[in-house]
C-alpha positions as CSV (number, residue, x, y, z in Angstrom):
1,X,99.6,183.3,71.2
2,X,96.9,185.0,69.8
3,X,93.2,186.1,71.1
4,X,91.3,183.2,68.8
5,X,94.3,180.9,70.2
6,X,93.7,181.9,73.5
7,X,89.7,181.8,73.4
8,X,90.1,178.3,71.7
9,X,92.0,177.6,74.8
10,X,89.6,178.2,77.2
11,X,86.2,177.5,75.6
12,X,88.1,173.9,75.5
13,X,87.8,173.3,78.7
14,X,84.3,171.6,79.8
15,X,81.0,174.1,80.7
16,X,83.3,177.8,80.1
17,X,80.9,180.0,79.3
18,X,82.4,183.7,77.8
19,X,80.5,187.1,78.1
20,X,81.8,190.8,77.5
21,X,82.1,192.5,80.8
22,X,82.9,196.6,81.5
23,X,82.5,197.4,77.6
24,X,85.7,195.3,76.2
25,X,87.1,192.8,78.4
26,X,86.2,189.3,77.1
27,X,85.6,187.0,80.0
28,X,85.8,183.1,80.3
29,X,84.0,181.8,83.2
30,X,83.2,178.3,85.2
31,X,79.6,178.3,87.1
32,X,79.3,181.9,86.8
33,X,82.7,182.9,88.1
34,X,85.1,184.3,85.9
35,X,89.0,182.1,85.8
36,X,90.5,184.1,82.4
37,X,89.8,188.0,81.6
38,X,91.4,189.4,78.3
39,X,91.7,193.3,77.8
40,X,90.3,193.2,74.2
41,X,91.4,196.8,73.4
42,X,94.3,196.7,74.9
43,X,97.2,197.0,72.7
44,X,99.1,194.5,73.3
45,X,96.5,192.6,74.5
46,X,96.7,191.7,78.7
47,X,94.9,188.9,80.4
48,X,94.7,188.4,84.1
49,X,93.8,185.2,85.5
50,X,93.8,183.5,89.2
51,X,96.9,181.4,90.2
52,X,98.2,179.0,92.5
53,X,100.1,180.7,95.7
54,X,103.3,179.4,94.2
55,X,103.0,181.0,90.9
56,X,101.7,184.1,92.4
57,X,104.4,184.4,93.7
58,X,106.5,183.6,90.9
59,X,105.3,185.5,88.4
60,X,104.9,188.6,90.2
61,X,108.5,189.1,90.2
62,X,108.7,188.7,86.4
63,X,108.8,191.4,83.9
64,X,105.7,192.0,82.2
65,X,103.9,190.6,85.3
66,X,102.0,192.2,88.3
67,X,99.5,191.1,90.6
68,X,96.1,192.2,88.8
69,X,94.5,195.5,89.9
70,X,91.4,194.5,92.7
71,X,92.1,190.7,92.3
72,X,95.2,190.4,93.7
73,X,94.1,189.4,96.9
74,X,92.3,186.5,95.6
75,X,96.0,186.0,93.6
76,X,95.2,186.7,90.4
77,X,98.0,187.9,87.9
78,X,98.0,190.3,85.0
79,X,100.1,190.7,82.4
80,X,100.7,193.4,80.1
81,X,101.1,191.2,76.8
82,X,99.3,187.8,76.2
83,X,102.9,186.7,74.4
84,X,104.6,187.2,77.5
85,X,103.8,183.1,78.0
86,X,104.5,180.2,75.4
87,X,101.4,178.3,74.6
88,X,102.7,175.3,77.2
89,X,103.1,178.2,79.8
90,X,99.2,179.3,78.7
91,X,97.7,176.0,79.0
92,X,99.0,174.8,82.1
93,X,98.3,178.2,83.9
94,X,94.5,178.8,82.2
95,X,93.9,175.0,83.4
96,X,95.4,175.5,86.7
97,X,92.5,178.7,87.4
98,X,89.9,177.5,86.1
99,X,90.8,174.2,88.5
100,X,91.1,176.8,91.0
101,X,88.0,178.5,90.7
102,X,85.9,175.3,89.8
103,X,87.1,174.2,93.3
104,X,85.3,176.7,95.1
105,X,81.9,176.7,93.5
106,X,79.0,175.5,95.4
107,X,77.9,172.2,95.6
108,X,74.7,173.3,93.8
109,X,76.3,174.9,90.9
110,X,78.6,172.1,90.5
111,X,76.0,169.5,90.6
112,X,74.1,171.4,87.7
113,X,76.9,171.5,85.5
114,X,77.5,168.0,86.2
115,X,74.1,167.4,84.5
């Protein structure tokens, strides 16, 4: 897995939006909240993104793997290399946080991204 791979990822799912946030972390984001961060100029490149309890708890006990510095509350994970996950792996955990943040949007937001 690449970056482009991984942007084509999420920009694939419907209304992701992506901005640059805190000079080089490449962001993908539903209504306004972020679901997928990249560290661009991090070499390897890390991501951190939310998770399920379950995987949370999973993955934090694999190598390569730690709950992500001032998220982890909210259970995100970050990883120190984007290859430490196949491309199934990658798709079934970017689609499983941006359902998870989707989820908790407001009713407003999610009614204008509806339209």
């Amino acid at each position: 897995m690449n970056i482009e791979e991984l942007r084509k990822l999420c920009t694939s799912l419907p209304d992701v939006t992506e901005d640059i946030k805190w000079e080089n972390h490449l962001c993908f984001n539903i209504g306004g909240k972020m679901f997928c961060i990249l560290g661009l100029d991090q070499v390897p490149v890390t991501a951190s993104f939310k998770t399920s309890d379950e995987d949370f708890t999973l993955l934090s006990t694999r190598e390569g793997f730690r709950p992500a510095p001032y998220l982890a509350r909210y259970k995100w994970i970050h990883t120190s290399d984007i290859n430490n996950l196949s491309t199934k792996d990658w798709k079934k955990l970017i689609s499983e946080s941006y359902r998870l943040i989707k989820s908790k949007l407001p009713k407003k937001i999610l009614i204008t991204l509806e339209n």
